[in-house]
C-alpha positions in Angstrom: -72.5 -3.5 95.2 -71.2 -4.1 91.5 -68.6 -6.0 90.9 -65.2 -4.2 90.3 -64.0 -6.3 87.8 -67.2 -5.8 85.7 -66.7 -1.9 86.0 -63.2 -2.4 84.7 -64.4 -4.4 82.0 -67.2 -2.6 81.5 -64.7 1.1 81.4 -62.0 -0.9 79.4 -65.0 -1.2 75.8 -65.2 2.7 76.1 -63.0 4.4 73.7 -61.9 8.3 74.4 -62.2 10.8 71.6 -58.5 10.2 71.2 -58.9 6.0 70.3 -61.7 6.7 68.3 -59.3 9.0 66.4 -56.7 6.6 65.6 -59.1 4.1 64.9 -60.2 6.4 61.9 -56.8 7.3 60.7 -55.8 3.4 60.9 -58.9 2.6 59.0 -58.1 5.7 56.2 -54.4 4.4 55.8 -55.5 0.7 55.4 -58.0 2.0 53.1 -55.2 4.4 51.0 -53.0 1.1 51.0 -55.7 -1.2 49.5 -57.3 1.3 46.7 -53.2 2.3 45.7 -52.4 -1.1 46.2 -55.2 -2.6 43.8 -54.9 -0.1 41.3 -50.7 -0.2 41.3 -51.4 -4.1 40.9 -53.5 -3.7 38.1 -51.1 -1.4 36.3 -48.6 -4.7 37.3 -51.0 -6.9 35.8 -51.8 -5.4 32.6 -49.0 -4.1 31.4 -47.7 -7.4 31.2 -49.4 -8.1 27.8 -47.8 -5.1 25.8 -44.7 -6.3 27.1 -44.6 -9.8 26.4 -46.7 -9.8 23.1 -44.0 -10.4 20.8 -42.6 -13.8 22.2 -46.0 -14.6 22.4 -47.1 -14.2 19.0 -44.0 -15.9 18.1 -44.5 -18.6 20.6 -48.3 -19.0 19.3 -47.4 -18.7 16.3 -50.2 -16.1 15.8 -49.7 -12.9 13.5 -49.8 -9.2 14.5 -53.4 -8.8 13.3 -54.5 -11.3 15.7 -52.4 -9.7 18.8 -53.8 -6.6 18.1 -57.7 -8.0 18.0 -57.0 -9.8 21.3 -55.8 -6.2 22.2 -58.4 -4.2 21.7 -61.1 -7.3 23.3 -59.4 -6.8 26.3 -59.9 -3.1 26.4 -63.6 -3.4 24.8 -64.0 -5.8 28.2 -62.4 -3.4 30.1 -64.7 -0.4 29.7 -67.7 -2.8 30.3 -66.2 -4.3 33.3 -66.2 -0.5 34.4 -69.1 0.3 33.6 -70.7 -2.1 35.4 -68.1 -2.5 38.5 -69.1 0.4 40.0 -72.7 -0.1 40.2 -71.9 -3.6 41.7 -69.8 -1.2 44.2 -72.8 0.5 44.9 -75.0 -2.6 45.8 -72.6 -4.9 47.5 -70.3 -2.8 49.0 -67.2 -1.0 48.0 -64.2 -3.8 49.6 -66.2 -7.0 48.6 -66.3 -5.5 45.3 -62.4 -4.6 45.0 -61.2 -7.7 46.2 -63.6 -9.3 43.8 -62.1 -7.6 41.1 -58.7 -7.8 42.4 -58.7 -11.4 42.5 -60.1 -11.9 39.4 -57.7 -10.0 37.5 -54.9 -11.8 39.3 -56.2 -15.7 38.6 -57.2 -14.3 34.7 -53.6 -13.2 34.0 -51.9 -16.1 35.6 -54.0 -18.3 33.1 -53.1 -16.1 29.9 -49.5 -18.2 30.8 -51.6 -21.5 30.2 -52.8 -20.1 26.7 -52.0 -22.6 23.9 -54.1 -21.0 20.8 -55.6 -17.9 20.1 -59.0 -18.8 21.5 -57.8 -19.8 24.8 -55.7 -16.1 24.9 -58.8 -14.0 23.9 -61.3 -15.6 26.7 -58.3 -15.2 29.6 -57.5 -11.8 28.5 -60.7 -10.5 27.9 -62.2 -12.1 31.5 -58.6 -10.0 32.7 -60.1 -6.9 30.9 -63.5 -7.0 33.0 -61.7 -7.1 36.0 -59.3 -4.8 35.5 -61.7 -2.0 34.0 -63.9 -2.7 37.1 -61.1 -1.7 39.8 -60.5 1.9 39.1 -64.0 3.2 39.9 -64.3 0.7 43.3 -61.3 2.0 44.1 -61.8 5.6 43.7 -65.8 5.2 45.2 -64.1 3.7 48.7 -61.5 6.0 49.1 -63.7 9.0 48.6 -65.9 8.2 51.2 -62.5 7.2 53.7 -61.0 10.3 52.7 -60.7 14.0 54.6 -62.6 16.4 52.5 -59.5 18.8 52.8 -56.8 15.8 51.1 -58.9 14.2 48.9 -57.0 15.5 45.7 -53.6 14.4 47.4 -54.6 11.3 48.2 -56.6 10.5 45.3 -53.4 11.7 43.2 -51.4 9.0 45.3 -53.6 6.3 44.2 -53.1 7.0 40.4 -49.6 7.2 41.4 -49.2 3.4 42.1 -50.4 2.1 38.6 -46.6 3.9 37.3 -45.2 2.1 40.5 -47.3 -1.2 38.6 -45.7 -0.6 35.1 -42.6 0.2 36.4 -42.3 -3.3 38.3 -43.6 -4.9 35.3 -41.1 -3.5 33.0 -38.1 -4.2 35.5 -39.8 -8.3 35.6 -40.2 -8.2 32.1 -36.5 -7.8 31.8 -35.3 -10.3 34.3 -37.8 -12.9 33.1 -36.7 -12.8 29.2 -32.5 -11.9 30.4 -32.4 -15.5 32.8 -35.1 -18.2 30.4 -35.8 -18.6 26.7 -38.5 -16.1 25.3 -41.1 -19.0 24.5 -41.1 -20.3 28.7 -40.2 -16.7 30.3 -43.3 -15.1 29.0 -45.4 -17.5 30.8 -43.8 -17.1 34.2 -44.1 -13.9 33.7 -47.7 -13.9 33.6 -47.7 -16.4 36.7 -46.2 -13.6 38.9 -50.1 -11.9 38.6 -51.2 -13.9 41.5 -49.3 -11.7 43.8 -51.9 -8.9 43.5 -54.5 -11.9 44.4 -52.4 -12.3 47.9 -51.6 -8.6 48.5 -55.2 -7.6 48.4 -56.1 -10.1 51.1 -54.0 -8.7 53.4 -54.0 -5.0 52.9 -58.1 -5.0 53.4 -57.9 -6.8 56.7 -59.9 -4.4 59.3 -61.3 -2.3 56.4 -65.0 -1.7 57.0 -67.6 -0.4 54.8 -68.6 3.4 55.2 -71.7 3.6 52.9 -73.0 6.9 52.4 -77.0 7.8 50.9 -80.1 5.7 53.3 -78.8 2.7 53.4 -78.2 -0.8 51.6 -81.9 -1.3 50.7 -82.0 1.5 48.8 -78.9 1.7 47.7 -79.0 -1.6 45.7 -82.4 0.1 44.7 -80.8 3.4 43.4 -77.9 2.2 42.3 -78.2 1.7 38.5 -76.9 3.3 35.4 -80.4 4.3 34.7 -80.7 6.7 37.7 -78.0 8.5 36.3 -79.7 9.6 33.7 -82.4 11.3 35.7 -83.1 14.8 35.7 -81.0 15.9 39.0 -78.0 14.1 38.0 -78.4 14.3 34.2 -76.7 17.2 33.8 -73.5 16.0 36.0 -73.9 12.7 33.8 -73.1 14.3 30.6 -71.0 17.0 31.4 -68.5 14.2 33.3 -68.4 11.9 30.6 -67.8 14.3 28.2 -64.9 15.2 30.3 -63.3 12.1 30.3 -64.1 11.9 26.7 -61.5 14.3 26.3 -59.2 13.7 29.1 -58.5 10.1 27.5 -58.3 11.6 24.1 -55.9 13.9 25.0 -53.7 10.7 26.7 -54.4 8.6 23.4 -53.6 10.7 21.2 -49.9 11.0 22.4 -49.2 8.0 24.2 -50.7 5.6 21.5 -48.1 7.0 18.5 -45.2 8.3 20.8 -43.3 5.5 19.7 -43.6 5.2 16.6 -43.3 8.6 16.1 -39.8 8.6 17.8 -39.2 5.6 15.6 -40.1 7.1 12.0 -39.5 10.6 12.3 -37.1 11.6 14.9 -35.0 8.7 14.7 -34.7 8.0 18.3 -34.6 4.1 18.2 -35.2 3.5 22.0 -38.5 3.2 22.4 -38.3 -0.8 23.4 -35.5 -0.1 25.7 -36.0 -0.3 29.5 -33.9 3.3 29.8 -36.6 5.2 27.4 -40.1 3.3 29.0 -38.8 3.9 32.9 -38.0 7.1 32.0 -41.5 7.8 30.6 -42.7 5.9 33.9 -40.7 8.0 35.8 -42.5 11.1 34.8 -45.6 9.7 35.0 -45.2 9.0 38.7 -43.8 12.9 39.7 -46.9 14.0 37.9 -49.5 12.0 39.4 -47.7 12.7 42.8 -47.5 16.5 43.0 -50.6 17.3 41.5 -53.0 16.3 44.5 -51.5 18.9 46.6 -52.3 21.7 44.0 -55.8 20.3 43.6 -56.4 20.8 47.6 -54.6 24.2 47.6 -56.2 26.0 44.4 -58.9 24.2 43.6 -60.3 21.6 41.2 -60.9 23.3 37.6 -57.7 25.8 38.5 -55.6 23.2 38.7 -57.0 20.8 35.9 -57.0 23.5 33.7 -53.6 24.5 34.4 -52.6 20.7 33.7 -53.8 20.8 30.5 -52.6 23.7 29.2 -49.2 22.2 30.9 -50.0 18.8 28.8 -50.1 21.1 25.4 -47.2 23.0 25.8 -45.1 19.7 26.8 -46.3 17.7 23.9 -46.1 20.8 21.2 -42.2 21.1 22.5 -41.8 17.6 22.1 -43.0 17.3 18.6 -41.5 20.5 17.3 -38.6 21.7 19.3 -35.4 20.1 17.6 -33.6 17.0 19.4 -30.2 16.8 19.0 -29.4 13.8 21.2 -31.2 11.5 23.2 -30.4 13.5 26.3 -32.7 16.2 24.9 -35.3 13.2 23.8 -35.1 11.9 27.5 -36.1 15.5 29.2 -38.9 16.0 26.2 -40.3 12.2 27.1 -40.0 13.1 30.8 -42.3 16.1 30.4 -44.8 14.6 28.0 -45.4 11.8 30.9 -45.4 14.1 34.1 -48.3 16.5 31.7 -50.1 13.7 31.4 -50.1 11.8 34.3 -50.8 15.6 36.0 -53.9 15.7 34.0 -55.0 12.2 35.3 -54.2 12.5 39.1 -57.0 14.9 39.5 -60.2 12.4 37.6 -60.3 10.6 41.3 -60.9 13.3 43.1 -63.2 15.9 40.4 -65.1 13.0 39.2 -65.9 11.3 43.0 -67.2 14.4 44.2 -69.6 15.2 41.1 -72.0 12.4 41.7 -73.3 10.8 45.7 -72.6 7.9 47.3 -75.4 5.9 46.6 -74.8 5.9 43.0 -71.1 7.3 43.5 -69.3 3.9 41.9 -72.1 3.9 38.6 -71.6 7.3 37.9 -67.8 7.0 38.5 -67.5 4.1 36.1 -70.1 5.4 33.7 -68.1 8.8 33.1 -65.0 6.8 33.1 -65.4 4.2 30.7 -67.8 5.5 28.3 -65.9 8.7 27.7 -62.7 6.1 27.5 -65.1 4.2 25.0 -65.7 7.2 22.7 -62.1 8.3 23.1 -60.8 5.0 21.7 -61.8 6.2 18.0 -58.8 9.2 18.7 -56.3 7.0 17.4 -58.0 5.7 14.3 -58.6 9.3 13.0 -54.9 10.5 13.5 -54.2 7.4 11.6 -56.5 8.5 8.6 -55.1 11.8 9.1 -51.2 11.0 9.2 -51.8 9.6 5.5 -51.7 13.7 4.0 -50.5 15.7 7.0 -47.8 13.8 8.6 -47.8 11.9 12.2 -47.0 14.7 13.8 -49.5 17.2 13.8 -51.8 15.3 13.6 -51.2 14.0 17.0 -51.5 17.7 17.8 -54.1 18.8 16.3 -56.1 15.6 18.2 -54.4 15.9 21.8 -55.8 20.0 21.3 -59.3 19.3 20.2 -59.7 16.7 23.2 -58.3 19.3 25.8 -60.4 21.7 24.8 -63.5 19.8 25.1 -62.2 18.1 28.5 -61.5 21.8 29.6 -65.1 23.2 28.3 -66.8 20.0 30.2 -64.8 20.6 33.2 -66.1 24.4 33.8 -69.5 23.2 33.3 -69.5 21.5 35.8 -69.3 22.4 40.1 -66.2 23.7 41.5 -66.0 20.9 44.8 -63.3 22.4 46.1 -64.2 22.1 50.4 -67.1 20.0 49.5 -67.8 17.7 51.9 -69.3 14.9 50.9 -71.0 13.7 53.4 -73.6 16.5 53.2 -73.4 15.9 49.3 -74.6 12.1 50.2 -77.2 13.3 52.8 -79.0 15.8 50.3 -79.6 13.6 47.8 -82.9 12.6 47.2 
């Protein structure tokens, strides 16, 4: 006769249909947490440099050439640190990889506050720029794969949320830091405060697990590689993705890069370094990423998109024509450039995840990403050439059309994944 406290034991390591449930929605909320809470964190982290970079020129005694070449390293490092992150997402797992990355982006920015010379700030933010151009496509790769096929646009559109729930907190410290010490010391506590994401991510991916899609880790590390994007069943995808994004950041670049000087210089609204006019911006931003997920689920993925950014050209064409007669009216116009915007990025997590399977899901995610952020980069340098004989203005328009255009053209060529479930994507591939 068996023992009846082995059969307890042994009917006590069973789990009902109902456990096994929770267990998969605890494990889909701690993975939501750690992918929003990674990317928000980021957002905290690297807005920090924009912010402080005057004291710290000031401080360093370094001129506004060399602050804008330490700049643009950091965002050279950040689309290679993307490019490549997701592939190493793809070998070694999707949470190693984001806490990884994470971390490093944390320890990098808390050393910019040692920086002494110009040297020292160039090799601690461009080490941050690696990192932090890594964690978007780790982050999007994981929660795809934790995700319900039916909410993937809402939740994706959550995540994006959190980087203006980063800036914002990163603004609001910026203030406090440089209202309570001197702007030569406060700068530098200010970029000690990047360890928190370091500490957060520890804790928010306790008892997440790895869900790896495709045959396996063998051949996953195997497959996984830029260069398999590039063959002939994904080619297509490939292109048509990245040329996407290639227009998708173009279309944010060419706004957000000259909105405030262009408030400056020719509308007259001096409040673009105020806390009032960026949280404001912020404030958009967040609404738009937010509410777009739930019309990605409901309508579908180029619908909606679509509809974005045709909502994106009609805010920023009010905004740079319509006539502002107080900063009330310059408020509303900001608001609605920012939620446009940020509507037109909530959907990349979800449209660009499900384009490519999991076994070279992060690659192709980062690839599209930052290579088509990459190309997008030169937006801003032709509406400078351009502003010389036809003014600031339209020419930001006549850039932020031809991008959406060409992010709207890419978009329809490629499937609508609307319903898709990915798991089936993962098990065809070949």
């Amino acid at each position: 006769m068996k023992d009846p406290h082995a059969i307890h034991q042994s009917l006590q390591f069973q789990p009902s249909p109902t456990d096994l449930t929770r267990i998969a929605g605890s494990q889909q909320r701690r993975v939501v947490i750690a992918s929003a809470l990674g990317w928000g964190l980021d957002g905290f982290d690297h807005t920090m440099f924009a912010l402080a970079l005057g004291a710290i020129l000031t401080t360093l005694h370094l001129s506004v050439g060399v602050g804008g070449t330490i700049s643009t390293a950091s965002l050279v490092a950040s689309a290679i640190g993307g490019l490549f992150g997701g592939a190493f997402a793809d070998r070694y797992g999707r949470v190693r990889v984001l806490v990884w990355v994470v971390v490093g982006f944390s320890i990098f920015t808390a050393l910019t506050a040692t920086a002494q010379n110009a040297t020292q700030l160039v090799l601690w933010r461009t080490l941050e720029g690696l990192c932090f151009g890594a964690e978007w496509p780790v982050g999007v790769a994981l929660l795809s794969e934790y995700t319900a096929d039916e909410r993937r646009g809402r939740m994706m559109a959550v995540m994006q949320s959190a980087y203006a729930i980063g800036w914002a907190l990163s603004t609001i410290a910026y203030f406090v830091m440089f209202s309570i010490m001197p702007a030569d010391v406060a700068w530098r506590w200010l970029f000690v405060l990047g360890l928190l994401p370091a500490i957060a991510i520890f804790v928010a991916r306790r008892g997440i697990h790895e869900r790896r899609s495709g045959n396996g880790r063998s051949e996953q590390a195997a497959l996984a590689s830029i260069g398999r994007l590039f063959h002939r069943d994904l080619r297509r995808v490939t292109m048509f993705s990245t040329i996407f994004m290639v227009g998708g950041h173009g279309t944010y670049y060419s706004i957000v890069t000259f909105l405030p000087l262009y408030l400056g210089t020719e509308r007259g609204l001096h409040v673009a370094g105020t806390t009032t006019f960026m949280l404001i911006q912020i404030l958009g931003g967040f609404i738009g990423y937010v509410s777009v997920g739930w019309f990605h689920d409901r309508f579908g993925r180029r619908p909606t998109q679509t509809a974005t950014i045709l909502f994106s050209m009609i805010a920023i064409a009010a905004f740079l024509y319509l006539p502002v007669q107080s900063l009330t009216t310059g408020y509303v116009l900001v608001f609605l450039v920012g939620a446009s915007i940020s509507s037109c990025a909530g959907g990349l997590g979800a449209i660009l995840s499900e384009q490519f399977p999991g076994a070279v899901r992060g690659a192709g995610i980062g690839f599209a990403y930052n290579v088509g952020r990459g190309i997008a980069s030169f937006g801003p340098m032709l509406i400078g050439f351009m502003a010389k004989q036809h003014g600031l203005g339209w020419s930001m328009m006549v850039v932020a059309v031809a991008c959406a255009v060409l992010s709207s053209a890419a978009l329809w060529a490629l499937s609508e994944t609307l319903g898709l479930k990915i798991s089936e994507l993962d098990k065809n591939f070949k």
